[in-house]
C-alpha positions as CSV (number, residue, x, y, z in Angstrom):
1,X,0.0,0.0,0.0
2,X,0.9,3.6,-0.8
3,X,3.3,5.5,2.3
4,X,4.7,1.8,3.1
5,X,1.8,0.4,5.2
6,X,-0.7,-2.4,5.3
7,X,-3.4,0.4,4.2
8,X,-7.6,1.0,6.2
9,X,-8.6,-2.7,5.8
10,X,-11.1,-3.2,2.9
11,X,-14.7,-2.7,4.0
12,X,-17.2,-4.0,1.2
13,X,-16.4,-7.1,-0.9
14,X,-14.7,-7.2,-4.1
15,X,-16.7,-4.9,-6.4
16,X,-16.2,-4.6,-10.0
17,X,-16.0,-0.7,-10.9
18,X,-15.9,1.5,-13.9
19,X,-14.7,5.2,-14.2
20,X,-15.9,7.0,-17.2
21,X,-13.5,9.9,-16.7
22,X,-12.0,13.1,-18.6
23,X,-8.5,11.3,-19.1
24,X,-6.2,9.1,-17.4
25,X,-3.6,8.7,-20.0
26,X,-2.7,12.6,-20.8
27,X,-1.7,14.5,-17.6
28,X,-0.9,17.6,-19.6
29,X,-3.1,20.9,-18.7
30,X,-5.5,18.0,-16.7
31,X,-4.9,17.0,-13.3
32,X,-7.8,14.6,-13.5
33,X,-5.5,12.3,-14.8
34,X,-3.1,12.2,-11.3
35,X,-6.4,11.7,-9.2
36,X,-7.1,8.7,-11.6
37,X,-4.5,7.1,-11.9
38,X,-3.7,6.9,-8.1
39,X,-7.4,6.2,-7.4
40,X,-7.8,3.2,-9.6
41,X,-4.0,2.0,-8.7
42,X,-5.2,1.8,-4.7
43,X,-8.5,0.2,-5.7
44,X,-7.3,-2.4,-7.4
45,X,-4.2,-3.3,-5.1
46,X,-7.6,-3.2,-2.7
47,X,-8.6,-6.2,-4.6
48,X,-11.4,-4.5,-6.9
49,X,-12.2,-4.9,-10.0
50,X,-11.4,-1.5,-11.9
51,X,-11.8,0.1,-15.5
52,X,-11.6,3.2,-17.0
53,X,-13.2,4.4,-20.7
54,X,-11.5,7.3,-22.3
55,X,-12.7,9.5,-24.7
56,X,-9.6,10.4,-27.9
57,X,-9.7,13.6,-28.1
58,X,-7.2,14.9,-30.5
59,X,-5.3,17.2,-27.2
60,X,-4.6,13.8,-25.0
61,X,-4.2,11.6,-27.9
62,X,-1.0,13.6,-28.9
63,X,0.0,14.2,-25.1
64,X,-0.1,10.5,-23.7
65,X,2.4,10.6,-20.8
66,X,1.1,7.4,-19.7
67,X,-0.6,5.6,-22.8
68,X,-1.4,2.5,-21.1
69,X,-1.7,2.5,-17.2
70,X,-0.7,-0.5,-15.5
71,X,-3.3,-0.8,-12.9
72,X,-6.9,-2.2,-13.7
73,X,-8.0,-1.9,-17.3
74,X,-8.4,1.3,-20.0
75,X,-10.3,1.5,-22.9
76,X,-10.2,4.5,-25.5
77,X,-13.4,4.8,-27.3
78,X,-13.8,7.5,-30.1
79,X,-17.6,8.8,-29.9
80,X,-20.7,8.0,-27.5
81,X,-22.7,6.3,-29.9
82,X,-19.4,3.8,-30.0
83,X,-19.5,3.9,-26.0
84,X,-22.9,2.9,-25.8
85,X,-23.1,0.0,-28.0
86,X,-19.7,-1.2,-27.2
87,X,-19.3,-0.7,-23.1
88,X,-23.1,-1.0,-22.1
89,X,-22.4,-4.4,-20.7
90,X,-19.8,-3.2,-18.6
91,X,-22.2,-0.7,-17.5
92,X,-24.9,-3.3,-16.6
93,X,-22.7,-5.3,-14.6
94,X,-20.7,-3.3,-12.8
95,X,-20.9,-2.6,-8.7
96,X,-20.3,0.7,-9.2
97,X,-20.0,3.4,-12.2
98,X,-18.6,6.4,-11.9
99,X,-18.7,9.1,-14.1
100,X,-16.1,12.2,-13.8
101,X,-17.0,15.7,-14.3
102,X,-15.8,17.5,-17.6
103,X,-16.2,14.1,-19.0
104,X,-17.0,15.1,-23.0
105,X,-21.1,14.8,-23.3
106,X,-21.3,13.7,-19.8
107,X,-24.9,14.9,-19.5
108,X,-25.8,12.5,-22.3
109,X,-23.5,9.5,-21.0
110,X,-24.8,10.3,-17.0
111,X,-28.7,10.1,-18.3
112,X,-27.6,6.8,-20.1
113,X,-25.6,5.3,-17.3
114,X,-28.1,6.2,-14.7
115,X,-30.9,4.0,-17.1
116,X,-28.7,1.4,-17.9
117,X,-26.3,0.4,-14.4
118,X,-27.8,-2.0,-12.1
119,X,-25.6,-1.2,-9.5
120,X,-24.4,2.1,-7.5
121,X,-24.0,5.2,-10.1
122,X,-21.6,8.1,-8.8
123,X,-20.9,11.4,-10.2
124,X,-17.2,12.4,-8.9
125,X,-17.3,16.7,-9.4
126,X,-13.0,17.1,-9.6
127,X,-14.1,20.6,-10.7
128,X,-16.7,21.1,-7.3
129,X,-17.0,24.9,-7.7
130,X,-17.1,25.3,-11.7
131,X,-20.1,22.7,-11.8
132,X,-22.2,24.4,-9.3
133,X,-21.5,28.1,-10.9
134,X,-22.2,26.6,-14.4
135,X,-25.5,24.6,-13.0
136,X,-26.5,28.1,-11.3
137,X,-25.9,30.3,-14.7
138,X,-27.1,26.6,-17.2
139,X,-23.8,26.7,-18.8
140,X,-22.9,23.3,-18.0
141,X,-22.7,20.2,-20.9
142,X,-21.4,16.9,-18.2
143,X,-24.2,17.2,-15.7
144,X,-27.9,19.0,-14.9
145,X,-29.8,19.0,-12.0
146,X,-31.8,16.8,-12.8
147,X,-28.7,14.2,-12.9
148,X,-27.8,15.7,-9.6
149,X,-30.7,13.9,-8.3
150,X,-30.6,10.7,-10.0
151,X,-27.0,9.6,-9.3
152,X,-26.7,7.4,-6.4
153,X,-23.6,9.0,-5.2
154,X,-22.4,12.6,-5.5
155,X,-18.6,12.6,-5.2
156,X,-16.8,16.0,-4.3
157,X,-13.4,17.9,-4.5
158,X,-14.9,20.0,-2.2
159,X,-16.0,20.0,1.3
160,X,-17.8,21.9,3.8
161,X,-21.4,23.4,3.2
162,X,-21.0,22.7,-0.2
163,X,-21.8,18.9,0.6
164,X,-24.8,20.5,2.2
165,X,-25.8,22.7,-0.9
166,X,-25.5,19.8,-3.4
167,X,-27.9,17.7,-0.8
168,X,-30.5,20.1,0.0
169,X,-30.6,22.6,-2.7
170,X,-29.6,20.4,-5.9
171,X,-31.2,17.2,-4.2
172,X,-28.3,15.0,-4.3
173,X,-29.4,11.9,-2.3
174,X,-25.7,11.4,-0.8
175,X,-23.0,14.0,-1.5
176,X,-19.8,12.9,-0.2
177,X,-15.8,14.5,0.1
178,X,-13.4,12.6,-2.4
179,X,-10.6,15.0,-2.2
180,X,-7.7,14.8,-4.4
181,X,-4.6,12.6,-2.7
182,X,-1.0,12.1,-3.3
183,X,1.0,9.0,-4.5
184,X,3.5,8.6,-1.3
185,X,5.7,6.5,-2.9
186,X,6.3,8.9,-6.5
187,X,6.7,11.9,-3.1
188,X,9.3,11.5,-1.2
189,X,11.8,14.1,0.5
190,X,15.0,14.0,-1.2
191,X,18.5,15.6,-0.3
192,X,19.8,17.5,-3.5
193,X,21.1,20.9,-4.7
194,X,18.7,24.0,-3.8
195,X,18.2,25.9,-7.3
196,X,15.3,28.3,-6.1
197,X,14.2,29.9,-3.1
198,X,10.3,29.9,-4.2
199,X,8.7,27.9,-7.3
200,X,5.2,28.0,-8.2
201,X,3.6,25.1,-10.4
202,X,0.3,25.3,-12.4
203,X,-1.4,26.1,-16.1
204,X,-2.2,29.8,-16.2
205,X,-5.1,30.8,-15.3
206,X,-6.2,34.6,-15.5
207,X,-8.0,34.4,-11.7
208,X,-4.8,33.2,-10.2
209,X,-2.5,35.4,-11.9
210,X,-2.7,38.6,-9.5
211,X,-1.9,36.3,-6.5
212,X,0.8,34.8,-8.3
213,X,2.4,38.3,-9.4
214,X,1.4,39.4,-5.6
215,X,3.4,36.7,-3.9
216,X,5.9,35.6,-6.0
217,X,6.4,38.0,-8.9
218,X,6.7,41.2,-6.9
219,X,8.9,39.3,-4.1
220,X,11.2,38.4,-7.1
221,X,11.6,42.1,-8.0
222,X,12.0,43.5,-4.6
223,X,14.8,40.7,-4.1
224,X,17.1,40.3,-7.0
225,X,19.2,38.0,-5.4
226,X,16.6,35.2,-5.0
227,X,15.4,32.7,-7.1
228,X,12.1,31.3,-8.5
229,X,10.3,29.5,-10.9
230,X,7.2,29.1,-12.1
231,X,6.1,25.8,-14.2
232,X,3.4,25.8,-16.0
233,X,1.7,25.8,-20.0
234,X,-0.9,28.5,-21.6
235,X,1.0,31.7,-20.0
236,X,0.5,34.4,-22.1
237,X,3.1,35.7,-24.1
238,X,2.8,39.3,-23.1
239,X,3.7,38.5,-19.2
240,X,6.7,40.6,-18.0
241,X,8.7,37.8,-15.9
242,X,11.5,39.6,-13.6
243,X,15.2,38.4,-14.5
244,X,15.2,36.0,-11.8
245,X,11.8,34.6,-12.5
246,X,12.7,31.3,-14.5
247,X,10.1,29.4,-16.7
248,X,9.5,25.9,-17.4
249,X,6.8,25.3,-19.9
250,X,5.4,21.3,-18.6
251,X,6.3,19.1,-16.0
252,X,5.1,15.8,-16.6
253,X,5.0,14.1,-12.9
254,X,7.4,11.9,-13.0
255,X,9.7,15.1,-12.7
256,X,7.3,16.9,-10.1
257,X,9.4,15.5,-6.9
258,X,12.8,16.8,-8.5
259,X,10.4,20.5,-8.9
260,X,9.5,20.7,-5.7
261,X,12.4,19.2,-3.6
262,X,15.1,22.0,-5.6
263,X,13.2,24.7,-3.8
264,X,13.4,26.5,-0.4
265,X,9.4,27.4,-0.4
266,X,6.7,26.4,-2.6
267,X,3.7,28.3,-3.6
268,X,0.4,27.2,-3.8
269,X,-1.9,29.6,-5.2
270,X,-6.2,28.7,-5.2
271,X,-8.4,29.3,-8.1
272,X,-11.0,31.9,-7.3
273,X,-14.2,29.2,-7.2
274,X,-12.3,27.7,-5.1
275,X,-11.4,30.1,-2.5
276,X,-15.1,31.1,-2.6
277,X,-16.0,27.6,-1.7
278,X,-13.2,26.8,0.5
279,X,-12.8,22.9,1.6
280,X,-10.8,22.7,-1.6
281,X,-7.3,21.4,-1.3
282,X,-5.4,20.8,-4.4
283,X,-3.4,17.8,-5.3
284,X,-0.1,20.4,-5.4
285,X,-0.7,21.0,-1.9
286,X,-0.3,17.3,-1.3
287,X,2.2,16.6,-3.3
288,X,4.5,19.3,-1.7
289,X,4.1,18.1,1.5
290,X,5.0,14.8,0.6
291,X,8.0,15.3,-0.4
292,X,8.8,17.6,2.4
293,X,9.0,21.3,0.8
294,X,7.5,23.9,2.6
295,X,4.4,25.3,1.5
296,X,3.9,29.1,1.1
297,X,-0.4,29.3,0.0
298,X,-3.0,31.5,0.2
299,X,-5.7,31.9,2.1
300,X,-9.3,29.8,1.9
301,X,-11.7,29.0,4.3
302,X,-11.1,25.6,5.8
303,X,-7.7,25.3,4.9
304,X,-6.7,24.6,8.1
305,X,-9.1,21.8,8.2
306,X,-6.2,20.1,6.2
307,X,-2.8,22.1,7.3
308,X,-2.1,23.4,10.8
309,X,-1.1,27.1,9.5
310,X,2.2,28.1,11.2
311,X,3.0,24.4,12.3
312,X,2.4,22.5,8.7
313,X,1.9,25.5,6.4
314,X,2.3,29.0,6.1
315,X,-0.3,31.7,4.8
316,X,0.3,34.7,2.6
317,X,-1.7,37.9,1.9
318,X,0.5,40.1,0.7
319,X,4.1,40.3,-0.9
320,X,5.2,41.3,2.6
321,X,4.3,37.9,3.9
322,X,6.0,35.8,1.3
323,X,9.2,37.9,1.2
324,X,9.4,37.9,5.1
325,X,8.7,33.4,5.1
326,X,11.3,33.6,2.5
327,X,14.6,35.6,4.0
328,X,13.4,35.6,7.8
329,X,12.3,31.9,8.4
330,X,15.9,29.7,9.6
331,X,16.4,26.7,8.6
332,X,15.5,24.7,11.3
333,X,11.9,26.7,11.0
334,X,11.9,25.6,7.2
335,X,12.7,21.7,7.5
336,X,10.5,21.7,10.6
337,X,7.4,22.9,8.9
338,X,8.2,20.8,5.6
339,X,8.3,17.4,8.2
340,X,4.9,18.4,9.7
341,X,3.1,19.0,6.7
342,X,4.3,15.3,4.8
343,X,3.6,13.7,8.4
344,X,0.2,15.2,8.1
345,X,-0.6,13.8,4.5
346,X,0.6,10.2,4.8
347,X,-1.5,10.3,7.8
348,X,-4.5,11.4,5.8
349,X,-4.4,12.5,2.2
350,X,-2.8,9.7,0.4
351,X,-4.5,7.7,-2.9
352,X,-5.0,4.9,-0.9
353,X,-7.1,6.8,1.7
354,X,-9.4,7.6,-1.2
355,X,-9.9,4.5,-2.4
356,X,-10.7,3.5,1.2
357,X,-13.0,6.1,1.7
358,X,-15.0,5.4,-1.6
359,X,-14.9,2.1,-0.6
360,X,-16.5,2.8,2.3
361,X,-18.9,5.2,1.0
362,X,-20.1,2.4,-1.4
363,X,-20.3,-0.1,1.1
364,X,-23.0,2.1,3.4
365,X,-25.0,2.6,0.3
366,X,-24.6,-1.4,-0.5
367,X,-26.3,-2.2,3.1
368,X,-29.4,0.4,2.7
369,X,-32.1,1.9,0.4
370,X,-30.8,4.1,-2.3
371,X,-33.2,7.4,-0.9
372,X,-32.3,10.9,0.1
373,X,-31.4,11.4,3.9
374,X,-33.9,13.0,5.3
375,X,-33.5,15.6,8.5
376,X,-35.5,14.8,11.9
377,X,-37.2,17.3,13.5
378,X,-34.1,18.7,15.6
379,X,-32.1,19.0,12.2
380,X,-34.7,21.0,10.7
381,X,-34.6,23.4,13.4
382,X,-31.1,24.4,12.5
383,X,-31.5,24.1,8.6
384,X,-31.9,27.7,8.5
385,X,-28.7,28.4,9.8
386,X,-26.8,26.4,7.4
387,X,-29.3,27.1,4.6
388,X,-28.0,30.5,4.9
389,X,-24.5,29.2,4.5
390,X,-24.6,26.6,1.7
391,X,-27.2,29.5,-0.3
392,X,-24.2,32.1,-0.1
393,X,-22.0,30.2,-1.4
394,X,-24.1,29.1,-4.3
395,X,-24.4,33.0,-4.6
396,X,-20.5,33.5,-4.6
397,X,-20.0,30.6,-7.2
398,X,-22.1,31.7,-9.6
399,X,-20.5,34.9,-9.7
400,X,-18.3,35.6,-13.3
């Protein structure tokens, strides 16, 4: 088992489960594909059953980092009428299906799957806070609300009230956390040659681009002497990088421990739906702390519901912040905080915990009626309270 132990002992009997998923064999510009392919690796050391159907889409067809995984069983099929008439068996007799958000026609393939599976169905939402501000404006083509409803199982990036919005707003009979998870044994700490003082890894993305010219950009310039990288595809052309900035276009994982154990600090910057929602870690988080780099993020609501801020992370508003983590914090400070946060995760966010935890979630379902969980009288009585929360939120996602 992943981080060296025996693993949570299996809860539920050896179930035979298919992913319909975005991609598993392309990791570049989609982080599904980690979550996947450490997901379906733990489930089937677990004993399980386990395949995955790919749609070829010209992007990961000429990006294949990992063409044929060697967990479990992948299929590549070229067009949903192909799926349906050449997987629907697998569909039928399969424990459990799940099917992956941004999947391609996932609306059309979840309204098929829910007809045609005999066992449990699950949506897993890797993109939480994107679906529910595209199902609030109707912009969304791989789930509707009605499909919200029909889906056994509602698997989420993201935790918190949102688990209580999909329930009681959307009417998702059992909305879950499946949070993204690290592979402890691809990150490790390892003793090399320091190259930067802060790096920062991830596609561009226009809502996370002030915070990363806030804390690591305009640290860069004030401090000429320091060095930092950021890695990552899509940047626009027209950025302005400072001198000592240094740029790496893609990182495929296998070269993501070397990334983050050549740097002092790491940064870990949130994507706006996400910091409204809060509850949602990201797998660079994870991975960091696995391999014992110090993490320099920003702030989200419930954060600390997965990092101890000050003893397994540190937390940056402004450029003050970062540059005073970066030249003030001693060494001892540096590899203590780096130790915390990789104790933390192989204690809790590793693949392996996932697959135990969807195990598990599977297994309650497997021992009771497939209906919505309906609040007694004293839950009622403080619906209001949390209605208030879970209805905000909806009212921040939906928000351009």
């Amino acid at each position: 088992m992943s981080g060296g132990s025996a693993g949570p002992a299996r809860l539920s009997p050896r179930l035979s489960i298919l992913i319909l998923g975005l991609s598993i064999t392309s990791s570049w510009g989609n982080g599904h594909a980690t979550t996947y392919r450490g997901l379906m690796r733990e489930l089937v050391r677990r004993g399980h059953r386990v395949t995955f159907l790919e749609r070829d889409l010209p992007w990961y067809a000429s990006n294949r980092d990992l063409p044929k995984p060697p967990y479990g069983t992948t299929h590549i099929y070229h067009s949903t009428a192909q799926l349906k008439r050449r997987f629907v068996s697998l569909v039928r007799e399969a424990d459990l299906v799940i099917v992956g958000s941004f999947v391609p026609e996932g609306a059309e393939i979840g309204e098929w799957v829910t007809r045609q599976a005999r066992g449990l169905t699950a949506f897993y939402d890797i993109d939480t806070p994107v679906t529910l501000a595209a199902l609030a404006n109707g912009t969304t083509d791989y789930i509707t609300p009605a499909l919200v409803r029909r889906y056994d199982l509602y698997l989420s990036f993201t935790g918190g009230p949102v688990l209580d919005l999909l329930q009681r707003r959307y009417g998702a009979p059992h909305a879950r956390p499946l949070y993204c998870s690290v592979d402890a044994l691809a990150y490790t700490p390892r003793e090399t040659r320091t190259r930067w003082d802060l790096g920062y890894m991830g596609t561009y993305s226009r809502d996370r681009q002030a915070a990363l010219e806030r804390l690591l950009c305009a640290v860069a310039r004030k401090w000429p002497e320091g060095r930092f990288v950021v890695a990552g595809p899509q940047y626009p052309s027209e950025i302005r990088w400072p001198a000592n900035v240094e740029r790496v276009e893609h990182l495929a994982p296998d070269r993501h421990r070397n990334f983050y154990t050549a740097q002092r600090f790491t940064l870990n910057i949130t994507r706006s739906a996400m910091v409204r929602a809060g509850w949602s870690p990201s797998v660079r988080l994870f991975e960091a702390a696995a391999c014992g780099t110090p993490i320099i993020s920003d702030h989200w609501t419930g954060i600390e519901t997965f990092f101890t801020p000050g003893r397994e992370i540190l937390i940056a508003r402004r450029t003050t912040d970062s540059t005073a983590f970066l030249r003030e914090a001693t060494e001892a400070e540096r590899r203590r905080i780096g130790a915390n946060a990789r104790t933390r995760v192989l204690r809790e966010h590793t693949a392996a915990h996932r697959a135990a935890e969807l195990e598990s979630y599977a297994a309650e379902l497997m021992r009771r009626p497939l209906s919505p969980v309906l609040p007694d009288d004293e839950e009622s009585r403080g619906a209001v309270i949390r209605d208030k929360t879970v209805l905000t939120i909806a009212s921040g996602l939906a928000k351009p």
